[in-house]
N, C-alpha and C positions, 0 to 999 in steps of 0.2 A: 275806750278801746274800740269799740262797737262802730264808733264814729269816723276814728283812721281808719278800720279795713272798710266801710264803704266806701270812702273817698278815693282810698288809694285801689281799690276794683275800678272803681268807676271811672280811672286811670286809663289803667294796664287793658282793661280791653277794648280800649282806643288804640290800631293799630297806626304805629306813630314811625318807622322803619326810615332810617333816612338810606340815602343813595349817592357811594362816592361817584359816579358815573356822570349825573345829573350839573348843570352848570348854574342851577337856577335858587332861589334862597327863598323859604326853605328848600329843598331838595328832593323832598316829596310832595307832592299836592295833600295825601291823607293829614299832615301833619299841621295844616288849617282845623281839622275840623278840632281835636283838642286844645291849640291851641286859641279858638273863638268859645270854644267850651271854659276854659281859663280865667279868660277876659270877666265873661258874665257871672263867674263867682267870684271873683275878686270883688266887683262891684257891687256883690248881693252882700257877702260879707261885710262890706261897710268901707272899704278903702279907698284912698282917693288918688287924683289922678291915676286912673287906669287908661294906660294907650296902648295898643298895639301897630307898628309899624309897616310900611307894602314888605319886609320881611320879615313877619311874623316873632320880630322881638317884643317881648312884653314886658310892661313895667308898671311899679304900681308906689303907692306912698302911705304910711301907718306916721301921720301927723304927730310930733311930740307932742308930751304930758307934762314936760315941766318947763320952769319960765327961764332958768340958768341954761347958760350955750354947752349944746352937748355934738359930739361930732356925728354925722352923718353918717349911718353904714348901711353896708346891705348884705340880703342873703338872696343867691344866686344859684336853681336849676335848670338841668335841660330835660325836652320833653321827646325829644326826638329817642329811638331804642337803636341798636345797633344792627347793622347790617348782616350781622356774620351767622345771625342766626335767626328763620322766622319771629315775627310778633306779631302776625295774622289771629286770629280766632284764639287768642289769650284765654284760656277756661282756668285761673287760681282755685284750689285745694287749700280749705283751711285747716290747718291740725291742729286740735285744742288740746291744750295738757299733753305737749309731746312727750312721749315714753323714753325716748333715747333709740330705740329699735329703727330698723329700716323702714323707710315709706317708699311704700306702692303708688310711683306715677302712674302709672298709666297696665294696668292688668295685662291687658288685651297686649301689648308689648315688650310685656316682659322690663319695662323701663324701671329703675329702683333707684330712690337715691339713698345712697348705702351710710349708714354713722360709723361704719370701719372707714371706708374710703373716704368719706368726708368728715372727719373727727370735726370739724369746729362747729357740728349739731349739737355736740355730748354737750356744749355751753348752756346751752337750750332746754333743756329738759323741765319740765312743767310751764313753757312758755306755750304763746301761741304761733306759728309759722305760717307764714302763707308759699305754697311752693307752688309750680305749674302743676300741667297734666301730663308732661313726658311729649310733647310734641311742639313745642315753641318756649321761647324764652321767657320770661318772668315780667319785665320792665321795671323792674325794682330798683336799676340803674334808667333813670335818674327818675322816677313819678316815687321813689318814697322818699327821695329829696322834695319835690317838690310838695307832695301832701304834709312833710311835715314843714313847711315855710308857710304855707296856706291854713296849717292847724294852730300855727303859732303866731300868728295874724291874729287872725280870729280868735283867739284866747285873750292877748292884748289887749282887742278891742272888749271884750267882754269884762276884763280886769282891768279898769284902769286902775284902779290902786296901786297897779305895777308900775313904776315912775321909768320912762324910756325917752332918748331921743328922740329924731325924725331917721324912720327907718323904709328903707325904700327894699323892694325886692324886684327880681327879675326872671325872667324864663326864655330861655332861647334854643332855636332849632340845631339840627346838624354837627350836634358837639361829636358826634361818634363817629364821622368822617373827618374832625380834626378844624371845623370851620364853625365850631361855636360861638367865639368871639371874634370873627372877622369882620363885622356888621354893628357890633354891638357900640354904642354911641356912649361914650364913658361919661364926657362931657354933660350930656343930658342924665344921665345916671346919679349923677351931683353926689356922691358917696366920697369919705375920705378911704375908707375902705369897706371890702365886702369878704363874706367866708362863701365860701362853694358848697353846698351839704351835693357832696357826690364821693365819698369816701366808700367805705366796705364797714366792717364789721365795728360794733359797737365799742367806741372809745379813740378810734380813729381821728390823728392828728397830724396833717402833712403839710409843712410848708418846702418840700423840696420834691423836685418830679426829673422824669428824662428831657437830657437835650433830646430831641425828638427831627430825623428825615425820614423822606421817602427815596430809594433807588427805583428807578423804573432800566432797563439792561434789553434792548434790542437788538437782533441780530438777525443779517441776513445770510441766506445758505443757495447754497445754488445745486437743484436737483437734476440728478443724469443718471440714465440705466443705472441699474447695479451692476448688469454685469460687464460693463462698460466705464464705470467709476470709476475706476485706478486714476486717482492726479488730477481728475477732473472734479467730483462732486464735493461740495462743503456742506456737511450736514448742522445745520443749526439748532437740531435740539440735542446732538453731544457734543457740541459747543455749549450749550446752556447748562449742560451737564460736568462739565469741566470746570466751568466757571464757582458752580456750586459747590465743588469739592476742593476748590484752593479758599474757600471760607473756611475762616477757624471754627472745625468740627465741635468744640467743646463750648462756643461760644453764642448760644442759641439759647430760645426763651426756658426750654425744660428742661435746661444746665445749668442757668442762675438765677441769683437770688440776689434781695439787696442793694448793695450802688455797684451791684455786677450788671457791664452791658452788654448787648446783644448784636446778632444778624436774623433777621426773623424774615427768610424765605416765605412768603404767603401764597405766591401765585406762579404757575406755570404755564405757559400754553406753547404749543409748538409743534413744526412739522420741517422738513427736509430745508424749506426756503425759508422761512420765517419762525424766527421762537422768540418769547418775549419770558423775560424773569422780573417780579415783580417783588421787594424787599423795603423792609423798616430797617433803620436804624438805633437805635437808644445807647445813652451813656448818660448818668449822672454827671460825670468829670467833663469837664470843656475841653479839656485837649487830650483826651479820652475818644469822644468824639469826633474830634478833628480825625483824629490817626485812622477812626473808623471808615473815613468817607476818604481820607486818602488810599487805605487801602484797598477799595469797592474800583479806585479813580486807576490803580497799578493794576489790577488782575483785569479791567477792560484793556489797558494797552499791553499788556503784554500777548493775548491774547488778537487785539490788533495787529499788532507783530508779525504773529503768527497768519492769519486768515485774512491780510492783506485789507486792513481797514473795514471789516464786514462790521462791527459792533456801534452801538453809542449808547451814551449814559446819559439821564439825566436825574439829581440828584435836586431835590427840596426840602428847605428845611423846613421844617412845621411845629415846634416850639421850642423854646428852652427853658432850663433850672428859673422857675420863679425866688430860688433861695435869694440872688443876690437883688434883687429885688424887695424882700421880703424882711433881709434880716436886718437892713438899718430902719425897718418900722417896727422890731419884732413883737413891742406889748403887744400889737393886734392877736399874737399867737399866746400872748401869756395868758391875755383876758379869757381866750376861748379852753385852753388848760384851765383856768381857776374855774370858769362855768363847769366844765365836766367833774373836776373836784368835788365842786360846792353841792354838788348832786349824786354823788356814790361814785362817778366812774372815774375810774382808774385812767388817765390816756396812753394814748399807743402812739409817741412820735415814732415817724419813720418815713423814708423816702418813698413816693408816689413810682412804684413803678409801671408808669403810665404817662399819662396828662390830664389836665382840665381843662376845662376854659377859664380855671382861674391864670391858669402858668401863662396863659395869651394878655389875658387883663392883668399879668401885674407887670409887664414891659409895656402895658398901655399906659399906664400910668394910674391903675387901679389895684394897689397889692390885695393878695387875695388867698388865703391859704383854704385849707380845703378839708370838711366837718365829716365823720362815718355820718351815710345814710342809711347804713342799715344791713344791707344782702348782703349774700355770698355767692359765689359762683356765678357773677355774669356774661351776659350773651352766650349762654347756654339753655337747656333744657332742666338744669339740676339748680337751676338758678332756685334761690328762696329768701326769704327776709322774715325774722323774728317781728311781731307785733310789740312787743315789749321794745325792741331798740328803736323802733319808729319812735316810739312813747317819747326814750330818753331823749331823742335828737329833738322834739316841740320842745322839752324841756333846756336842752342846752343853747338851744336859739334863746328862748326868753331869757334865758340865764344870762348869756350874754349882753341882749340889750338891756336887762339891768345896770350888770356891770358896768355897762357904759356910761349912763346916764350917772352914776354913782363918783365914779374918776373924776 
């Protein structure tokens, strides 16, 4: 235990923040320096071919142990943290023998993370937790994916009596602006397939995610006295505000649940001449989807209509349902259910509501469903991860490439 919370410390307070903003790969320059931190433990732990690319994808190989053809797979995290919320000065809080009771982030702030409000601690009770300090996010998405790919390496090699294929791993930047796998060389990867350990809580089994765009919605307004404005001025941040309100009000991320989709407003800016509206899409259903960006594509022109061509859209998509992809290989999802079986855990299929960089890599031509890493609450402050589920996941890796070798 002792040994994943140093590694995975020695993570998290590498601030790793990637940037939708940036055009460059990775996206932040910080994200060099763990990522060359990576590199040179991979290679001290004993693995081969270790490369790292000019964009900072890394790749490494845990040579087979037996002489019969076994298939190629891999396990795949990212090291980059999420934008949405600092991962500067990471200080983790470790809580041994959790009580169930509320923990004090951060005194001086009055920050709490509450086991009423977050009931999925009461799981936890006599585990160990690592939470922040009430002032930046955790990294827990994805560095306890990663420390457990890198402990279950390392155990391999330390066991070889554990008979496995040729299992290759990987680690890539930028996955939490959506461009984890845009870079990512499958080809060289040589895996028939890989599992993503970037799931949530322990037991965690997904091979289905959102069709996933972005809307971007600009408008221009044209400003003139007020008191003077009659017929004359266009205001474009209540045009921006018009537009917001012909979105189906019930149909937003803190209304559903499930393979229910969304309008996820994130970004506002604007003033009299210019407002920009900045929106995610999601829909599990393909033509679900469709209807969603068709109707994003009717309330700009109607609205056109109206304000004499002042608006424009643009509309990107950035992933889709790895399901159909995934389900004419599906044993890849059975072997990972029998691993969590074969080990106490219970699994939890259900649909990703989200993305990976597997749902990228399995229309690469690399299926790729997607393993609990561990936490709760990411890209927040309440962000925490149980030491115990880190455990299970070294364990259901190994499990796995047992398995495999065994078929």
């Amino acid at each position: 235990m002792q040994h994943i919370i140093d590694r995975f410390i020695s993570y998290v307070t590498i601030d790793t923040q990637s940037d939708p903003t940036s055009e460059s790969t990775p996206s932040t320059e910080k994200q060099w320096i763990l990522a060359h931190k990576l590199v040179d433990e991979l290679r001290s732990i004993g693995l081969h071919d270790v490369t790292i690319d000019e964009n900072a994808y890394i790749m490494a190989t845990l040579p087979a142990n037996v002489e019969h053809e076994v298939p190629t797979i891999g396990f795949i995290a990212h090291f980059d943290t999420s934008p949405d919320f600092s991962g500067m000065n990471v200080r983790p809080q470790i809580i041994e023998n959790y009580n169930g009771h509320d923990i004090i982030l951060n005194k001086e702030k009055n920050i709490i993370l509450s086991s009423s409000y977050f009931d999925d601690l009461l799981q936890y009770i006599g585990q160990t937790i690592i939470t922040t300090d009430g002032t930046t996010l955790l990294g827990a998405d994805d560095k306890a994916g990663i420390t457990e790919i890198v402990t279950a390496m390392e155990h391999l090699i330390h066991n070889p009596e554990i008979k496995h294929g040729t299992i290759r791993i990987a680690f890539t930047p930028d996955e939490e602006i959506g461009r984890g796998a845009h870079k990512f060389d499958v080809e060289k990867f040589g895996a028939q397939w890989a599992y993503t350990m970037d799931g949530s809580q322990l037991g965690e089994l997904e091979y289905e995610n959102f069709n996933a765009a972005s809307a971007t919605i600009s408008i221009s307004g044209k400003s003139v006295h007020p008191g003077y404005a009659k017929g004359k001025m266009v205001n474009a941040v209540i045009i921006a505000n018009k537009i917001i309100e012909d979105l189906p009000r019930h149909e937003i991320p803190e209304e559903t649940t499930g393979r229910e989709g969304f309008f996820h407003v994130h970004t506002v800016n604007g003033e009299i001449e210019n407002a920009t509206i900045e929106m995610i899409i999601r829909d599990h259903d393909m033509d679900h989807f469709l209807r969603r960006k068709e109707l994003i594509r009717a309330i700009v022109k109607k609205y056109n209509q109206a304000y004499d061509d002042c608006i424009t859209l643009e509309i990107k998509d950035q992933y889709f349902n790895m399901k159909e992809k995934v389900e004419p290989v599906f044993h890849i999802v059975e072997i990972a259910q029998r691993a969590m079986e074969d080990i106490g855990i219970k699994p939890i299929i259900k649909p990703i509501r989200g993305g990976t960089d597997g749902s990228q890599l399995s229309f690469m031509g690399l299926p790729c469903p997607n393993i609990f890493a561990g936490g709760h609450n990411f890209h927040g402050k309440y962000e925490y991860v149980p030491v115990e589920s880190m455990q299970k996941a070294v364990e259901v890796i190994v499990r796995i490439c047992e398995l495999t070798a065994n078929r």
